[in-house]
Every structure is written in C-alpha cells, then in structure tokens.
C-alpha positions as CSV (number, residue, x, y, z in Angstrom):
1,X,0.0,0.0,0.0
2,X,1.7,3.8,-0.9
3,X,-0.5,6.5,0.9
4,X,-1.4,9.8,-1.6
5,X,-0.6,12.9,0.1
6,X,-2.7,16.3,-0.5
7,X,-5.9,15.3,1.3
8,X,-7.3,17.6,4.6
9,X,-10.1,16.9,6.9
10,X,-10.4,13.1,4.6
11,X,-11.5,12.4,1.6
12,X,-15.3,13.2,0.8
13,X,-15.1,10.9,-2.7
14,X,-12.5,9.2,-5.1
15,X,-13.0,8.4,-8.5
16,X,-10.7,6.8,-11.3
17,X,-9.6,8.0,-14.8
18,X,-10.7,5.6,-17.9
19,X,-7.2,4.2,-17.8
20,X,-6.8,4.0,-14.0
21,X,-3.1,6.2,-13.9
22,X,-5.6,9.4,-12.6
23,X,-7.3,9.4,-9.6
24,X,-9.2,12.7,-8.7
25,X,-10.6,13.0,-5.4
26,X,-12.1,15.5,-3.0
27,X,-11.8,16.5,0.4
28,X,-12.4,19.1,3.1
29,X,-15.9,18.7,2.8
30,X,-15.8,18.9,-0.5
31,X,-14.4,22.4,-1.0
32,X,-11.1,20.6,-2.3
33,X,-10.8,18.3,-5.1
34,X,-7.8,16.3,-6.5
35,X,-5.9,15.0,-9.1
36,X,-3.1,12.3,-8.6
37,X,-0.9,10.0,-11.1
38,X,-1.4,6.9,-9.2
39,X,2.4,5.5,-10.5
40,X,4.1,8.4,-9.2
41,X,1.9,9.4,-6.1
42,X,2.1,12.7,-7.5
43,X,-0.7,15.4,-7.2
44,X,-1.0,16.8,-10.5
45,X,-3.8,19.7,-10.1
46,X,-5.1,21.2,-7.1
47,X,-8.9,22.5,-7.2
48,X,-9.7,25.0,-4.5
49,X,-13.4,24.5,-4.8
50,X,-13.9,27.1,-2.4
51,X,-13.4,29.6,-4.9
52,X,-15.8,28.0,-7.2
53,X,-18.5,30.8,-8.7
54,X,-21.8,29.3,-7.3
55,X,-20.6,26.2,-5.4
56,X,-19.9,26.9,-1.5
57,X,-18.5,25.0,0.8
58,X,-20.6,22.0,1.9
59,X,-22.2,21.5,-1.8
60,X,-23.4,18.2,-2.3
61,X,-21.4,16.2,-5.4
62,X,-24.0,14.7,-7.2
63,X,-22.1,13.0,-10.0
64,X,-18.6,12.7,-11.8
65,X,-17.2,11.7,-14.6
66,X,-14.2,11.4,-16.2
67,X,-12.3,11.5,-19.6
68,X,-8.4,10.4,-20.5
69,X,-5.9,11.7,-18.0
70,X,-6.7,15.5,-17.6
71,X,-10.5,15.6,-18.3
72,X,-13.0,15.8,-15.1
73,X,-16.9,16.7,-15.1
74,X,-18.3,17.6,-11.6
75,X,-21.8,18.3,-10.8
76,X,-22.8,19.8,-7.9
77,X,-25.8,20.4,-6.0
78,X,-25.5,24.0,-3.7
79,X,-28.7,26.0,-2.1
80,X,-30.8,23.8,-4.8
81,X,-29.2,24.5,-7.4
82,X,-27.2,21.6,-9.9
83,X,-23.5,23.8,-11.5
84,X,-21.4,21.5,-13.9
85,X,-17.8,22.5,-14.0
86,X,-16.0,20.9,-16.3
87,X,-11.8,20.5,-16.0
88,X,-10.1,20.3,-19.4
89,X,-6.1,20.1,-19.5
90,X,-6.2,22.0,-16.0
91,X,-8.2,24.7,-17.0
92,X,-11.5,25.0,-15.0
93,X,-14.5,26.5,-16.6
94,X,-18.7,26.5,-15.1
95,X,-20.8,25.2,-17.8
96,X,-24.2,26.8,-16.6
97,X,-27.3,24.0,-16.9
98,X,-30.7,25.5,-18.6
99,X,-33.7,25.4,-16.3
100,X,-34.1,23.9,-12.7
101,X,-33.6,20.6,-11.6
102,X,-34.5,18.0,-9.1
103,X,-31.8,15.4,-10.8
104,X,-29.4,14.9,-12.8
105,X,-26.9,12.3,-14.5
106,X,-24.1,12.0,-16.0
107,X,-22.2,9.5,-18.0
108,X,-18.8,8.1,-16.7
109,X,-16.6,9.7,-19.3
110,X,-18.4,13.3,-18.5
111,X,-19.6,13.1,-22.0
112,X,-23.4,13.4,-21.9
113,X,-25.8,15.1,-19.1
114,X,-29.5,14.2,-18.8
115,X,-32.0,16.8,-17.1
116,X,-34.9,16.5,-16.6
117,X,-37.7,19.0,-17.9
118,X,-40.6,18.3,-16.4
119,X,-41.5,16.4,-13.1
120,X,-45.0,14.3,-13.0
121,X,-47.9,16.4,-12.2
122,X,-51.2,18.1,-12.9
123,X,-50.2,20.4,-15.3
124,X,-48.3,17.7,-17.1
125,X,-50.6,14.8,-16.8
126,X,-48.5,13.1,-14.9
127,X,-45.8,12.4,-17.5
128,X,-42.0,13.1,-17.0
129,X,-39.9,14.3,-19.5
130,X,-36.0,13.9,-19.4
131,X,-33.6,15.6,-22.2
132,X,-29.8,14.2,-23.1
133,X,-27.4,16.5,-23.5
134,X,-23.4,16.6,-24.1
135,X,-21.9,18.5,-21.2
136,X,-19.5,20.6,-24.1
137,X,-22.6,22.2,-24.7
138,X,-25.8,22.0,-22.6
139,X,-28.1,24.3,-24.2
140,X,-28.3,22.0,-27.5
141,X,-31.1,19.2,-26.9
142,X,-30.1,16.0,-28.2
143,X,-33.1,14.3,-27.6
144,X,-35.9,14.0,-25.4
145,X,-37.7,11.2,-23.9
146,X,-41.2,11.1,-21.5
147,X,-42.8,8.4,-19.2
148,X,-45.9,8.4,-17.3
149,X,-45.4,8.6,-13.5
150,X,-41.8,9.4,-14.1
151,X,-39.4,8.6,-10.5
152,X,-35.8,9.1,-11.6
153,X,-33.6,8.6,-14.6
154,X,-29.8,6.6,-15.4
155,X,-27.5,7.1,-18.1
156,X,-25.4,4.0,-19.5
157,X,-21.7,4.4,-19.0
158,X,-20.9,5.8,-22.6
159,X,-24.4,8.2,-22.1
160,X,-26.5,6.9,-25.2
161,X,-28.9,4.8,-23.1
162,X,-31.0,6.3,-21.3
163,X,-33.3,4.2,-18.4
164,X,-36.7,6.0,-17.1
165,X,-38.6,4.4,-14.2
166,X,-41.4,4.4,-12.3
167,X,-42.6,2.3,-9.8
168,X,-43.7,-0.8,-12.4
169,X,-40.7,-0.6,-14.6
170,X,-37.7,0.7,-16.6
171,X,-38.0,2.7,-20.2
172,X,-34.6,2.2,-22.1
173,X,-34.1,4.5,-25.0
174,X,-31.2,4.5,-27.0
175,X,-30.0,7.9,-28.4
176,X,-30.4,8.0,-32.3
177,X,-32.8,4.9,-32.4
178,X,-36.9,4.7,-32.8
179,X,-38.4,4.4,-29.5
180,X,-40.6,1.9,-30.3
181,X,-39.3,-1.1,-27.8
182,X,-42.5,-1.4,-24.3
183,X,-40.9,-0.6,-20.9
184,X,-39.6,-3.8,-18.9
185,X,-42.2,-4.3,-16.2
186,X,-40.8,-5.7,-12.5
187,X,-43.8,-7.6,-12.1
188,X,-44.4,-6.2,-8.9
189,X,-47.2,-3.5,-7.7
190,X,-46.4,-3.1,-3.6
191,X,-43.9,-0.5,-2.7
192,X,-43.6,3.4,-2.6
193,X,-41.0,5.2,-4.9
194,X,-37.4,5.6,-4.5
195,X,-34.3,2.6,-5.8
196,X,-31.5,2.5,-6.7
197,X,-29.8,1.6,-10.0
198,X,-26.2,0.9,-11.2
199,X,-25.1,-0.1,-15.1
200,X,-22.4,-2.7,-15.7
201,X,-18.9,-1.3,-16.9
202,X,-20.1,-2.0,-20.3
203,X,-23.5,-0.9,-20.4
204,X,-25.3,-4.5,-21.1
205,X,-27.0,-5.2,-17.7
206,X,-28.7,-2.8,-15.4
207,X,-29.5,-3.7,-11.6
208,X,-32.2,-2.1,-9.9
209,X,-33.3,-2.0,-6.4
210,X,-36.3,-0.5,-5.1
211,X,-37.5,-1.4,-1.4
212,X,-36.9,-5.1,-0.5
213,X,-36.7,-5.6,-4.6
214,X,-33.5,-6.2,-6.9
215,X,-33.8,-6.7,-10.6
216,X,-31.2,-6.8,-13.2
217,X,-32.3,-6.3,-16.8
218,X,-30.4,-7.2,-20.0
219,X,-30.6,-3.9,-21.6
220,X,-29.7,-4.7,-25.1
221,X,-32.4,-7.5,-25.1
222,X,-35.0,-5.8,-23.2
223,X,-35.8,-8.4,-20.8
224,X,-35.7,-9.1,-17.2
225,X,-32.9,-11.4,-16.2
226,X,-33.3,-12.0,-12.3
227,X,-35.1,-10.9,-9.7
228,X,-34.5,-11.5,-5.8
229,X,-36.4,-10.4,-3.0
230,X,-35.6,-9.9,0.9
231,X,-38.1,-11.8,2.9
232,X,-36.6,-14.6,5.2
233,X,-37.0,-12.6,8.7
234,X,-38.7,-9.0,9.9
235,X,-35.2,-7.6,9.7
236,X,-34.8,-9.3,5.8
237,X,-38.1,-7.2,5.1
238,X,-36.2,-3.9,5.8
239,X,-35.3,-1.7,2.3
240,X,-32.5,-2.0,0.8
241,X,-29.7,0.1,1.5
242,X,-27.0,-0.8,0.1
243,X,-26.9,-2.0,-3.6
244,X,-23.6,-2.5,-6.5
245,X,-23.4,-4.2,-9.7
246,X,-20.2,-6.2,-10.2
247,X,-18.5,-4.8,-13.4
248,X,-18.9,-7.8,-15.7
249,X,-22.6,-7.7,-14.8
250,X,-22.7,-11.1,-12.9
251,X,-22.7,-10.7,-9.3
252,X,-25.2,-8.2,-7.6
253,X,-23.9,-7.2,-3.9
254,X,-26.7,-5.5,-1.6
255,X,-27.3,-5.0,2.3
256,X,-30.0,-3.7,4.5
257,X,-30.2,-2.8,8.3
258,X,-29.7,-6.5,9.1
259,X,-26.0,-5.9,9.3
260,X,-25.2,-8.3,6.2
261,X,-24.1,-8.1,3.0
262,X,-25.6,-10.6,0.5
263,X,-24.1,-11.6,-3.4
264,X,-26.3,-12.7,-6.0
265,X,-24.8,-14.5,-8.7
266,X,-27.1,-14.3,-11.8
267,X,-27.8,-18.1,-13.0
C-alpha cells in the first residue's frame, strides 16, 4: 500500500480515470478536489473548490465523470441549485445548466448530461420528461424522452442509453434509435417510490433496487434477467440500502439494516 498525500479533513469521494493512472478526489468537505498519477503518487492539479463561482462550501457532489488523464466533469448540487464545472487540461471553466432541476446524471466519461424537464404532475398529466445533452454544450437538446409517473432517470456508461422508471418498470431508449421497444415491467405493484440503480462497466446489464426488490435487466435484449427479494426474517423485510453491480454484470452485492451483505450470482 503507498499513501497519496494532499488530502485535509479526509477524503469526501474518489474516482478513477478511464485508464486507471488518474485518480481525482475531494476533500475538506468537499471544498477541495484532486488530481493524482497513481504511479508516481504525485498530485497533478489542485482545485480549491472554495473559490468556485456558485458552489460553496458543503455542496453536495451529485455526480462525476471522467475523460483520459486530464478531463474531469463535476456536478454539484448548492442552495438547490445543480453547477457542472468541467476541468479540461487543468483549465477549469462552469458550464451553466438550462432550467431547474431536481436530478441529474451523468455519464462516466463526463460526455453526456441528462435533465430532466418536467417532473409528474397536474399540469403535465402526470408524464415526466428527461432531455440528453453533451456537457461541451448543454443548451443544444439531443433528444428528449417522457414516461408516465416518471421517479428518476440513469444514463449508460458511454451516455447513449438512457433508463426511465417508475414504480412498475424501466423505459430504455437509446440515443439516435426509434423508441418503439415497451418498458420492462418488475412484475411487482407493492412498494412506494425511491431505488437504486447501477449499469455494468459496459453498459449491457442494469441492476435495480427498489425497497426489499433487486432486478437486473439485460438492456440490449429488453428483458428481465433475475429478480430477488428480501423476505426470510422481519429484519430481511427492511429496504434496501446498500446496492452494486459487479463490473462484468454477474454478481449483484446488496445489504439492508440487518447488518449483512448478500451476493447474488445471476444463474
């Protein structure tokens, strides 16, 4: 083990470069944030967040991605209010996001930003309506894409699949094909909103978790692959918690307030 110097106050999140010789990180409650070269141990930039137009200390980091070595897309959420700042060969610049927001997501290589538009409601009829976007330049609309009783949105790892859900299922939409494919129902009515969701490495398999539920979907075939369920004790009952999908999309890891950590290998 070799220790990376340059953290204060400990480290508030980490995340890897695409070729794993980066690793930024921040710290000091977030108003720092980090890049090393994880051969040398060497910090290579130094963010003082702080100093960040529209991000004060404390912001919440909702998402971030990364591109090559030198590339790093941050989103906050400060006082309400979702900033992307985007890092590009060490120079720092705020990309301002169109419209309010209650989420957002991002792809892993920073590349693509979904928003959404409109949240489910009376004066939309209860339908939600999400817009992709590349981060470079957030005011051009890619595509949109709506679902009825819309919760909360994904992106795929390289941003052009897109997963809706609601409380009976997943819409996948791929950017740039007809949207013409039904949603994947869970097959299950009982439980209030909320999950969790996590893409493979490569995109193919999607793992969702919503109360004592996990499903994980093949996402190029449009099907449900597995589905387990918590129900063995009163403490098994509890929601879950805790919830990863392994990176070759085989082995789903999740926990709960019963103090253990369950695999499921997909058959």
């Amino acid at each position: 083990m070799r220790p990376l110097d340059g953290l204060q106050y400990g480290a508030s999140w980490l995340q890897f470069g695409a070729d794993g010789e980066t690793l930024w990180g921040g710290a000091n409650y977030n108003a720092e944030w980090i890049r090393w070269h994880t051969g040398t141990g060497a910090v290579e930039q130094h963010i003082d967040a702080q100093m960040l137009p529209g991000a004060p200390r404390g912001g919440d980091i909702v998402a971030v991605g990364t591109r090559g070595a030198r590339t790093l897309v941050v989103i906050v959420r400060a006082e309400g209010e979702h900033i992307l700042y985007r890092s590009d060969q060490d120079v720092l610049s705020k990309v301002a996001l169109p419209g309010a927001h209650v989420n957002t997501a991002l792809s892993a290589d920073g590349e693509f930003v979904a928003l959404d538009e409109d949240r489910p409601g009376p004066d939309n009829q209860d339908i939600g309506t999400v817009s992709v976007r590349r981060t470079a330049a957030p005011d051009e609309v890619l595509e949109r894409f709506s679902l009825r009783y819309l919760n909360t949105f994904a992106l795929s790892p390289d941003g052009r699949t897109i997963a809706l859900f609601n409380a009976s299922g997943v819409a996948l939409h791929r950017l740039g094909e007809p949207d013409d494919a039904p949603p994947v129902m869970f097959g299950v009515t009982s439980w209030g909103y909320g999950g969790r969701h996590s893409f493979s490495a490569d995109g193919s398999r999607l793992a969702v978790a919503i109360d004592t539920h996990a499903f994980v979907i093949d996402v190029g075939a449009r099907k449900l692959l597995a589905h387990h369920e918590y129900q063995d004790t009163l403490l098994d009952s509890r929601s879950i918690t805790a919830f990863a999908l392994s990176p070759d999309g085989e082995l789903l890891a999740t926990g709960n307030h019963d103090e253990v950590v369950r695999l499921w290998r997909l058959d």
